[in-house]
LOLODREN-509697 format. One line per field, with one value per atom (N, C-alpha, C): residue in three letters; atom name; x, y, z. Coordinates in pm, 1 decimal, padded with zeros to 6 digits. Each point is the difference from the previous one (the first is absolute). Layout:
N
res [ALA,...]
atom [CA,...]
x [X,...]
y [Y,...]
z [Z,...]
end
This chain:
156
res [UNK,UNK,UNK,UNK,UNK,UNK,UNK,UNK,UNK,UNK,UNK,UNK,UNK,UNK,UNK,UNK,UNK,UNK,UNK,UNK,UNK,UNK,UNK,UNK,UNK,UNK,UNK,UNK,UNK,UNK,UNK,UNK,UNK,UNK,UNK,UNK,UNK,UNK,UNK,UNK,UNK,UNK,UNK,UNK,UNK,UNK,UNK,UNK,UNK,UNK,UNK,UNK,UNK,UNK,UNK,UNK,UNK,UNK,UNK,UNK,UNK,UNK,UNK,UNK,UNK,UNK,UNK,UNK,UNK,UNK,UNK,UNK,UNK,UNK,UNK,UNK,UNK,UNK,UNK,UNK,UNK,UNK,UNK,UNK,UNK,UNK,UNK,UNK,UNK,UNK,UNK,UNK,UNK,UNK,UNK,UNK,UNK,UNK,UNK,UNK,UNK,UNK,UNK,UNK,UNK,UNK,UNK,UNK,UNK,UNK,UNK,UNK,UNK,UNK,UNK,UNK,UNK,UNK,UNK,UNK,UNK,UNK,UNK,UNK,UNK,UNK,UNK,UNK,UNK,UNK,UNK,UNK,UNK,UNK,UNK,UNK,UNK,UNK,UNK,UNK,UNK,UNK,UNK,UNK,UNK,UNK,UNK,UNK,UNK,UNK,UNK,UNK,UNK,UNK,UNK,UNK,UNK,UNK,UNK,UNK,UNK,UNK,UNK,UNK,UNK,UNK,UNK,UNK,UNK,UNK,UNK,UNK,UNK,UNK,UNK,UNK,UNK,UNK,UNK,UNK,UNK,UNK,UNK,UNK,UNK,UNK,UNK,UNK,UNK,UNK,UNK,UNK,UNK,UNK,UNK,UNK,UNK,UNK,UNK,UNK,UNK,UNK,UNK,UNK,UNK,UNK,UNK,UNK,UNK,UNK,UNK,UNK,UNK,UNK,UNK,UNK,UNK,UNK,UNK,UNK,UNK,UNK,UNK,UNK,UNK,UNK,UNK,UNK,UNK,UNK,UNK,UNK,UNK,UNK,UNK,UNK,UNK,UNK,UNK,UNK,UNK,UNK,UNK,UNK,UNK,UNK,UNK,UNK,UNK,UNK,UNK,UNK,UNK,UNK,UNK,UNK,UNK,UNK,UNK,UNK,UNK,UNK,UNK,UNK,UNK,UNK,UNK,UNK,UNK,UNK,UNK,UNK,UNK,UNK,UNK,UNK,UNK,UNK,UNK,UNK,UNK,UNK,UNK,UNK,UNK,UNK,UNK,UNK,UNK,UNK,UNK,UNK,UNK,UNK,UNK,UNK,UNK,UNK,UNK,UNK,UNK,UNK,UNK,UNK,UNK,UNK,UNK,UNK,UNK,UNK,UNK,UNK,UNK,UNK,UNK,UNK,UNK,UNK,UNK,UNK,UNK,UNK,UNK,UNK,UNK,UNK,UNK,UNK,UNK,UNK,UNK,UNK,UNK,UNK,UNK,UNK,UNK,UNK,UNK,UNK,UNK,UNK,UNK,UNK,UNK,UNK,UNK,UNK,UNK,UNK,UNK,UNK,UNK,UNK,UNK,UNK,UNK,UNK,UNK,UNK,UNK,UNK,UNK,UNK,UNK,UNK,UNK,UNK,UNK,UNK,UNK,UNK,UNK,UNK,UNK,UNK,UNK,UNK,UNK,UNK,UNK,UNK,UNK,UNK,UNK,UNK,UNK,UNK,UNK,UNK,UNK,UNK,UNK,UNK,UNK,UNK,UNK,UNK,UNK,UNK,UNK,UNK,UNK,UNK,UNK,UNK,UNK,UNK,UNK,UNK,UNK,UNK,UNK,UNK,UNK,UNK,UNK,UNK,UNK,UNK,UNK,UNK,UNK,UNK,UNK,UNK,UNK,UNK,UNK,UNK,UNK,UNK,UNK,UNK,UNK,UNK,UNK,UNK,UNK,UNK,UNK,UNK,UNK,UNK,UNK,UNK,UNK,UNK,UNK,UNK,UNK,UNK,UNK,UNK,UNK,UNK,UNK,UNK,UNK,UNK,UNK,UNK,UNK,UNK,UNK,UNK,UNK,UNK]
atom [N,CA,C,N,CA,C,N,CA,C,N,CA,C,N,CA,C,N,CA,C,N,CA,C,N,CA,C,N,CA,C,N,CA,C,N,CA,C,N,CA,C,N,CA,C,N,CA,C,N,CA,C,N,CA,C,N,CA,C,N,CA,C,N,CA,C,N,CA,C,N,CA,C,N,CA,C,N,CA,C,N,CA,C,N,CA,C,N,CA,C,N,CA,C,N,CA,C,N,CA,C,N,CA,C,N,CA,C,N,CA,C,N,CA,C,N,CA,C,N,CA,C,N,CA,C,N,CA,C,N,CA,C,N,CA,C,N,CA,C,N,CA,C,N,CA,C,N,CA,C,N,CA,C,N,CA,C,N,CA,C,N,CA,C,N,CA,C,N,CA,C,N,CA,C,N,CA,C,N,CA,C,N,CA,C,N,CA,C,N,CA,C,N,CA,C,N,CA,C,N,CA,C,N,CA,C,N,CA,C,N,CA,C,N,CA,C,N,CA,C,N,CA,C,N,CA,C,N,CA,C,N,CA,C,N,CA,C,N,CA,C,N,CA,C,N,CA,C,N,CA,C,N,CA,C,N,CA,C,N,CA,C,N,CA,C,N,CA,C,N,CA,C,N,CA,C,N,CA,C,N,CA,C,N,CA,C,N,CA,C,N,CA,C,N,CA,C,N,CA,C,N,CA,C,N,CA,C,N,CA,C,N,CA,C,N,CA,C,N,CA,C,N,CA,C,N,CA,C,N,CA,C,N,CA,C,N,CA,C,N,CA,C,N,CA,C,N,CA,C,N,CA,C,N,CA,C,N,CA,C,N,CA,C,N,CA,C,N,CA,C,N,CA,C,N,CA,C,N,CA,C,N,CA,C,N,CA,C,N,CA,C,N,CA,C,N,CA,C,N,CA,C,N,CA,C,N,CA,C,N,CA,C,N,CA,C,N,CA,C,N,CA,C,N,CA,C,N,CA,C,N,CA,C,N,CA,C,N,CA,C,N,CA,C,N,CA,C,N,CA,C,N,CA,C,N,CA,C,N,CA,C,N,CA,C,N,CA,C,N,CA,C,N,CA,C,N,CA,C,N,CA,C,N,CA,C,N,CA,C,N,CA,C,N,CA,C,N,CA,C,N,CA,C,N,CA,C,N,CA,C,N,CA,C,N,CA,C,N,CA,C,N,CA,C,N,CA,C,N,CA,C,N,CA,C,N,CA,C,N,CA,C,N,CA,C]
x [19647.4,-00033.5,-00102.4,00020.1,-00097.5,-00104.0,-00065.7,-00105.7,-00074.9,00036.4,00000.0,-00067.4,00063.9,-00060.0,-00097.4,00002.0,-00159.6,-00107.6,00066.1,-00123.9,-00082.0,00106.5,-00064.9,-00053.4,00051.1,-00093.2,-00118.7,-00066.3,-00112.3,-00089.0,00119.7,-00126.3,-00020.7,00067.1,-00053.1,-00088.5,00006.3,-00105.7,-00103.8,-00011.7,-00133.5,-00046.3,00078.2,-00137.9,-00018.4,00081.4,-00059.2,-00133.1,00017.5,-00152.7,-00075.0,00003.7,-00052.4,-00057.8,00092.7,-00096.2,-00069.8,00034.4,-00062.6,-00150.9,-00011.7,-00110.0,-00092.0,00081.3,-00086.3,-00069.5,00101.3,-00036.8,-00109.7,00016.4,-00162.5,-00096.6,00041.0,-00138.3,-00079.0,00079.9,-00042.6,-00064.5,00083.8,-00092.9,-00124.2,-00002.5,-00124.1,-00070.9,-00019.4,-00037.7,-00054.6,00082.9,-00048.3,-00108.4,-00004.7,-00036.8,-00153.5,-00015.3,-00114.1,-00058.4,00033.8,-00070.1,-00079.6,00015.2,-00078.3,-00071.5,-00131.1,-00064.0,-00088.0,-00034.3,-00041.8,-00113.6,-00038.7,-00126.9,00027.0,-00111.6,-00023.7,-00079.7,00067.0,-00054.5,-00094.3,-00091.3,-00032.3,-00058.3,00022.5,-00008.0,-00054.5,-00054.9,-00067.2,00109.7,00084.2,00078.8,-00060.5,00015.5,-00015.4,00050.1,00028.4,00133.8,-00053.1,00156.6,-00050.5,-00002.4,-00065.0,-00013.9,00145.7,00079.6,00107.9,00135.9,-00047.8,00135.8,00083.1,00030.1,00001.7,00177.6,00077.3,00065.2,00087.6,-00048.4,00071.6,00128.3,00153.5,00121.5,-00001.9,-00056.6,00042.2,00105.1,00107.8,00109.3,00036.8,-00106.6,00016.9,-00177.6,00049.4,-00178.2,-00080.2,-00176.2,-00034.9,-00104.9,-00031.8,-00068.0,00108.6,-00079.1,00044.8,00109.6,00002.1,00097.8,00080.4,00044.8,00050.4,00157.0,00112.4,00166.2,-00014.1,00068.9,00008.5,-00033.2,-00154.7,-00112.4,-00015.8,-00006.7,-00036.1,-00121.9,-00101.7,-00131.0,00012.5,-00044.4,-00029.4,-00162.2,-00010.8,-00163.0,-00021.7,-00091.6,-00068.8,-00148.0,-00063.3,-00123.2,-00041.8,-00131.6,-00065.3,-00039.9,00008.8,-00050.5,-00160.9,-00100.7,-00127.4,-00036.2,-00091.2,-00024.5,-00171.6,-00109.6,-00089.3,-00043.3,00088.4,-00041.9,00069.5,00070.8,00015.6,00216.5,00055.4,00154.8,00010.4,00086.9,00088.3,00202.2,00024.0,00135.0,00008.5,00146.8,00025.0,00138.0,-00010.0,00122.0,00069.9,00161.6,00065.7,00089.9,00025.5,00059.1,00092.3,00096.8,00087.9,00033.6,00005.4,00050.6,00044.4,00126.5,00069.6,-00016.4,-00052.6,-00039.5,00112.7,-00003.4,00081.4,00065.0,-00193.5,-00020.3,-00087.5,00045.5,-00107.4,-00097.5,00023.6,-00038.0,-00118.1,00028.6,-00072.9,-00114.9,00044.6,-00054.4,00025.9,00134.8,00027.6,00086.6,-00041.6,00095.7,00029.2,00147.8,00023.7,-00011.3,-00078.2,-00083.3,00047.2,00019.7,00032.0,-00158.9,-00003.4,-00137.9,-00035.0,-00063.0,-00010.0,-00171.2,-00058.4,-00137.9,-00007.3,-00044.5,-00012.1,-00119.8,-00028.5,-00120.2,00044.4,-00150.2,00074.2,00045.8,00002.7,00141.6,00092.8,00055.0,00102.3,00027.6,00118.0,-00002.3,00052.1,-00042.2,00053.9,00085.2,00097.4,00118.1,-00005.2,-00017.8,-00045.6,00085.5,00029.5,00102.1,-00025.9,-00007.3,-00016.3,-00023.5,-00043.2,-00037.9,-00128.2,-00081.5,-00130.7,00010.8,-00099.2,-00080.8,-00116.1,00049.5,-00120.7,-00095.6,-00009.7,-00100.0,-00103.4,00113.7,-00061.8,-00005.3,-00079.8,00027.9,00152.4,00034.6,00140.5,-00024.3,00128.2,-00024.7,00168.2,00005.5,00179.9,00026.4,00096.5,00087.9,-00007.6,-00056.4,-00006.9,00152.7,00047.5,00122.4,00055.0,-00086.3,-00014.9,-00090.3,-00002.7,-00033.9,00016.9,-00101.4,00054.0,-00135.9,-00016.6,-00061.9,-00049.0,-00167.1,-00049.6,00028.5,00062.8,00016.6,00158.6,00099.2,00175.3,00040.2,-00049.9,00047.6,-00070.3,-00085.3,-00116.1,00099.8,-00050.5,00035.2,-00099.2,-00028.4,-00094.3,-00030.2,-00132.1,-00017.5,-00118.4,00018.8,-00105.3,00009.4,-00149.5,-00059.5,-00077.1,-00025.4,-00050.4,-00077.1,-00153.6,-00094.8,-00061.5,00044.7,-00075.3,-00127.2,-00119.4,-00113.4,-00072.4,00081.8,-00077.5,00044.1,-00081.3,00097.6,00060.2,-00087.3,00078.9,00101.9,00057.5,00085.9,00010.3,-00038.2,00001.1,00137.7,00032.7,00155.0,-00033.7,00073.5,-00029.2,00107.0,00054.1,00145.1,-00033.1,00062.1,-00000.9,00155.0,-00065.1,00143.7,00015.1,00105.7,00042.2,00109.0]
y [02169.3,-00000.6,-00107.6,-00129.7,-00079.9,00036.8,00031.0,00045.7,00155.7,00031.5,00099.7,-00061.1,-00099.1,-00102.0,-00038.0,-00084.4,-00053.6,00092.1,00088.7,00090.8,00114.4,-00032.3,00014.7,-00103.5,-00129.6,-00061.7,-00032.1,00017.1,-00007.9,00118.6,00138.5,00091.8,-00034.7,-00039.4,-00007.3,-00147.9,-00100.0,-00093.7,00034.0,00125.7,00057.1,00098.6,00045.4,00063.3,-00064.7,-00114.1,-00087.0,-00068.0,-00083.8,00005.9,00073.1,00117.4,00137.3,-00006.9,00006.1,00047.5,-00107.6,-00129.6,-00138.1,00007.7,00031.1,00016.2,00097.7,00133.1,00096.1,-00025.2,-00070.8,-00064.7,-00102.3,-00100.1,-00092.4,00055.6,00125.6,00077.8,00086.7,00070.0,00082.9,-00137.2,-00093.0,-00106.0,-00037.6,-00036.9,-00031.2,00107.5,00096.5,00139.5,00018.1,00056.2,-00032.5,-00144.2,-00120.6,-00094.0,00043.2,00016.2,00040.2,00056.3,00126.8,00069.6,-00011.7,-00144.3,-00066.4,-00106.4,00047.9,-00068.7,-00091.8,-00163.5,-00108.3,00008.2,-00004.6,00046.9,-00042.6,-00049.1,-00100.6,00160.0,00021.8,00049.8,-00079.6,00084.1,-00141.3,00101.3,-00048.1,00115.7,-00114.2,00063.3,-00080.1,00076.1,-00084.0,00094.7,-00011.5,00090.3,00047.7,00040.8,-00035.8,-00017.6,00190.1,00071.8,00078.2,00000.2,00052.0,-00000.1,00014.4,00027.7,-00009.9,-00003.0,-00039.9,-00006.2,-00147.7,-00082.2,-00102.7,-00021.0,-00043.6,-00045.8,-00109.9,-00083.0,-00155.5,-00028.0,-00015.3,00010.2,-00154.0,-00059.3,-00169.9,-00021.2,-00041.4,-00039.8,-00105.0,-00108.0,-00141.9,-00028.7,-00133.9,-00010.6,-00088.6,-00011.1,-00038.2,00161.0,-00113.5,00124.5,00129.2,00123.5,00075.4,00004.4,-00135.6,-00068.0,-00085.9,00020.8,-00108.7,00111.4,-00140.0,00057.3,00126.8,00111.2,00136.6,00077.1,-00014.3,00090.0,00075.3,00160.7,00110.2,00063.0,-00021.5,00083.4,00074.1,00121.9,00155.7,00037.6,00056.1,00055.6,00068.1,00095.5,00086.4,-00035.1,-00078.3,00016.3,00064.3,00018.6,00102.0,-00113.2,00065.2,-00060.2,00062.6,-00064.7,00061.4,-00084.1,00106.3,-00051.4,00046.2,-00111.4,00011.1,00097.9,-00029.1,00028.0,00180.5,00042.8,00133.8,-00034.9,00090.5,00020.1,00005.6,-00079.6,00001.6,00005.1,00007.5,-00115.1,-00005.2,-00006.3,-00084.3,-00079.3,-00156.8,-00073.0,00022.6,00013.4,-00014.4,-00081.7,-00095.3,-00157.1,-00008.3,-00068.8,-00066.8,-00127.9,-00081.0,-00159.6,-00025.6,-00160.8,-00038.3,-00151.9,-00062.1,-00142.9,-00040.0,-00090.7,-00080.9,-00180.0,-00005.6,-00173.4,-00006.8,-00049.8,-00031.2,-00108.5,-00088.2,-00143.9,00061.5,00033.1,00055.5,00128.3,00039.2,00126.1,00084.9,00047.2,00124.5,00103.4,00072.9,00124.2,00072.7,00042.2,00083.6,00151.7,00029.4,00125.9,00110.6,00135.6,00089.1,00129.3,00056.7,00103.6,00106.2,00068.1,00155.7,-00011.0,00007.2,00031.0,00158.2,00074.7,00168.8,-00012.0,00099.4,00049.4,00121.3,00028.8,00187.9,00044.2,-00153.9,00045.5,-00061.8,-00060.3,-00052.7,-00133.9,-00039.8,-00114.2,-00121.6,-00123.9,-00165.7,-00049.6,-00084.1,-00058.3,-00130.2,-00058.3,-00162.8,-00076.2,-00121.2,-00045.0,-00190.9,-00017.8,-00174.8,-00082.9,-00096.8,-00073.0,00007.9,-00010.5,00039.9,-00126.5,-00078.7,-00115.8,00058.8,00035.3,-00043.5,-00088.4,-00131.3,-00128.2,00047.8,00028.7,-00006.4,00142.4,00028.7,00110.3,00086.3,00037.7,00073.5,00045.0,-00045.2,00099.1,00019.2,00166.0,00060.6,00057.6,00002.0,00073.7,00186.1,00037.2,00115.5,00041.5,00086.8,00026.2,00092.5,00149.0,00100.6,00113.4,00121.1,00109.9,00133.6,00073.6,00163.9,00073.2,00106.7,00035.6,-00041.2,-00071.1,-00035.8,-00161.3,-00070.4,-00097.3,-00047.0,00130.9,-00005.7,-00134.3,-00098.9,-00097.2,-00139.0,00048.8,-00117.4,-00137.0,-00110.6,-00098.4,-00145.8,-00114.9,-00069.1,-00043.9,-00003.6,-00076.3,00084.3,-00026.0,00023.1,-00110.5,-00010.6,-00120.0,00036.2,-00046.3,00019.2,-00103.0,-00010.7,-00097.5,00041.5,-00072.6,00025.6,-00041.4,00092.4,-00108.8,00089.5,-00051.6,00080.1,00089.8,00112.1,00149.3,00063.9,-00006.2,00063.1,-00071.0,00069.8,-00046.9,00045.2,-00107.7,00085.4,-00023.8,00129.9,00004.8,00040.3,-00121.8,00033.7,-00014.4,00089.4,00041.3,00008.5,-00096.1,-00045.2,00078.6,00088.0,00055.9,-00027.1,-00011.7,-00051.0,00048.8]
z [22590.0,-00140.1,-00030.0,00067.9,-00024.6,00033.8,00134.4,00035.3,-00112.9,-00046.6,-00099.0,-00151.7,-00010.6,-00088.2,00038.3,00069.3,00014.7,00064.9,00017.9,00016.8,-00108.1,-00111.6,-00131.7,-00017.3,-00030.7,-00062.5,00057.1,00156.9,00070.4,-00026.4,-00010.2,-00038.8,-00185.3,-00069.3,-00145.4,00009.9,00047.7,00025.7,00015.3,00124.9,00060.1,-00145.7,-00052.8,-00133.4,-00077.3,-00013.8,-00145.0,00086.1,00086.7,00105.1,-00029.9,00046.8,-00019.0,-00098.0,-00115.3,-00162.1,-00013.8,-00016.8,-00046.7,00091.3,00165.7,00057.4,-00094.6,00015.9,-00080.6,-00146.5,-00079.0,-00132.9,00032.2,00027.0,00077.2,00031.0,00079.8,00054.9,-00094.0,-00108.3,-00128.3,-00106.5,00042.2,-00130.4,00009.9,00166.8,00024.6,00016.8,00045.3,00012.6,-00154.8,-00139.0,-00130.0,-00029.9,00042.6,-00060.7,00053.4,00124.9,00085.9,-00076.0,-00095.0,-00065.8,-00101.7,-00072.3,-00090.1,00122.3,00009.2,00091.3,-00097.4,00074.1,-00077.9,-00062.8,-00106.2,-00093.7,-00137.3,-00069.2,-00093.5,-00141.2,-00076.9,-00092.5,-00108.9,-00011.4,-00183.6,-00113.2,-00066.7,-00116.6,-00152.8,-00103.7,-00098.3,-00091.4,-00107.7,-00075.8,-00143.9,-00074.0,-00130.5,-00080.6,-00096.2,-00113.5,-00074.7,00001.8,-00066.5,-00146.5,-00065.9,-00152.8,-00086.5,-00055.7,-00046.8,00085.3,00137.3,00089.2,-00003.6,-00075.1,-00059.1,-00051.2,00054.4,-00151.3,00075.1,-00139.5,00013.8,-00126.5,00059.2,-00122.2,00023.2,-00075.1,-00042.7,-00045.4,00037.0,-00004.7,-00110.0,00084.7,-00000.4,-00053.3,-00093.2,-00048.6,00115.2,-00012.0,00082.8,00100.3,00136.9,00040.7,00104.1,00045.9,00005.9,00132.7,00051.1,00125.2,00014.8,-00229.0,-00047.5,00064.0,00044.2,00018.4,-00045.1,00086.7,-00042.4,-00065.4,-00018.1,-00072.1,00121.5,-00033.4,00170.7,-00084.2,00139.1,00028.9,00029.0,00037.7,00055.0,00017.0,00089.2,-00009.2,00096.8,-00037.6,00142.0,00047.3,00084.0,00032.1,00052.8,00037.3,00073.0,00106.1,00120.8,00125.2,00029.2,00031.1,00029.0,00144.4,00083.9,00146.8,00003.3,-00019.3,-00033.9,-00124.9,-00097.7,-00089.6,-00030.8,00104.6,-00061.2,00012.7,-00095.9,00010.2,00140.1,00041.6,00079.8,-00004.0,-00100.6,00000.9,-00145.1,-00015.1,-00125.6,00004.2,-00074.2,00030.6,-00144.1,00048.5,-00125.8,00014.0,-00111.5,00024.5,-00100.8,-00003.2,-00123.1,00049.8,-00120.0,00020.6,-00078.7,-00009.8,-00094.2,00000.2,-00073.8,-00039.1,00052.8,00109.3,00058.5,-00033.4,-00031.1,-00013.1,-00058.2,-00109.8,-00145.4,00043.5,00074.7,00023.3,00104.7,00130.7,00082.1,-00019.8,-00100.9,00002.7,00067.4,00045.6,00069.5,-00018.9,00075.6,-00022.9,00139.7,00003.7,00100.2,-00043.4,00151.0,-00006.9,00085.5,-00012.1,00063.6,-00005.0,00103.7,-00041.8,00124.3,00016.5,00079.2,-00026.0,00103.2,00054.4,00036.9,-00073.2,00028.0,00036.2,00135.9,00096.9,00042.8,-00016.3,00068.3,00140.9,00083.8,00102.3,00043.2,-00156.9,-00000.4,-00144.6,-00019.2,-00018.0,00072.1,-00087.1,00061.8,-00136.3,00020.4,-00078.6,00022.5,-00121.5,00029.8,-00091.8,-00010.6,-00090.1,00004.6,-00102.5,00010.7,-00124.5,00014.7,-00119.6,-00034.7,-00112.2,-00056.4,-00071.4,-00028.6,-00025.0,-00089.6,-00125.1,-00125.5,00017.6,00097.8,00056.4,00070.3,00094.2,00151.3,00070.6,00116.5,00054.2,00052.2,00038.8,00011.6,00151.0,00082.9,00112.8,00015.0,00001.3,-00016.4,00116.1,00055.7,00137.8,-00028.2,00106.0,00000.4,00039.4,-00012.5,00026.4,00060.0,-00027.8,00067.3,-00058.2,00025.6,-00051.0,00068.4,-00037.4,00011.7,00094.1,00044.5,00045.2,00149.7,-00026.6,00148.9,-00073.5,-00076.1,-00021.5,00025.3,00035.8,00009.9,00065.1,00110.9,00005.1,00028.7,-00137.3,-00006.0,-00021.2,00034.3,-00077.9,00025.8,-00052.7,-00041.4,-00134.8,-00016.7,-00141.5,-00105.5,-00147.4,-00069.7,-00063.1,00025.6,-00083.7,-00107.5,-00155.9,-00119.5,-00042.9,00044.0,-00066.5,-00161.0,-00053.8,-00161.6,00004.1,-00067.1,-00019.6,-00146.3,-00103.9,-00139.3,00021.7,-00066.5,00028.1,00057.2,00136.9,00087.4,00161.3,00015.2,00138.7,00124.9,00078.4,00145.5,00074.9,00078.3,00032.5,00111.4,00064.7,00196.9,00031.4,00105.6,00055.7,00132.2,00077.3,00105.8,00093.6,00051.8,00075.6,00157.8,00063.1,00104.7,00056.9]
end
């Protein structure tokens, strides 16, 4: 009877092995598939895609005031992309807000999530996405300069 025992538990050892190998090998196998490449894109605010619920007085990253917006992504100048974002004033003092948002391309999207800096430039954790982007992950970075914004997504 003993021997009976442990010879279950050696063969159930051997598939949890088994799967956990196989699971490692499908992860990395998936991760492979977002191969390393630096997007950059110029973004552009669309015309009434806009809305800011001020909560709290002050500016729009004052404590729990939420942004929303859709930009348009352009790649020398023609559509490429469009980002859609929401944030919730985090830190009145700092100027920030935590940010959630979806990069749409027509083969696929990216899922990015972080803090945004009204100051300073922004760079947020990619997190994942869908398509030829399913297990992107890395960074987007958001340089302001006057109107418009350039958004470079650094995947890895």
């Amino acid at each position: 009877m003993r021997s009976k025992t442990i010879l279950a538990v050696v063969i159930s050892a051997a598939i949890v092995a088994g799967s956990t190998v196989t699971a490692v090998a499908l992860a990395r196998s998936s991760a492979a598939t977002t191969a390393a490449r630096t997007l950059t894109f110029v973004g552009r605010p669309e015309p009434g895609n806009l809305s800011i619920e001020q909560v709290a007085k002050g500016s729009p990253e004052s404590l729990g005031n939420i942004v929303a917006f859709t930009s348009e992504l352009l790649d020398g100048g023609k559509r490429a992309g469009e980002v859609h974002l929401a944030s919730v004033g985090v830190d009145r003092y700092k100027h920030l807000s935590q940010a959630t948002g979806t990069v749409t391309l027509p083969n696929g999207t990216i899922t990015f999530v972080g803090l945004v800096s009204q100051l300073n430039d922004s760079t947020l954790a990619v997190v994942g996405g869908t398509g030829a982007y399913a297990a992107a992950h890395g960074t987007l970075t958001v340089a302001t300069n006057g109107q418009s914004n350039t958004v470079t997504i650094k995947l890895g």
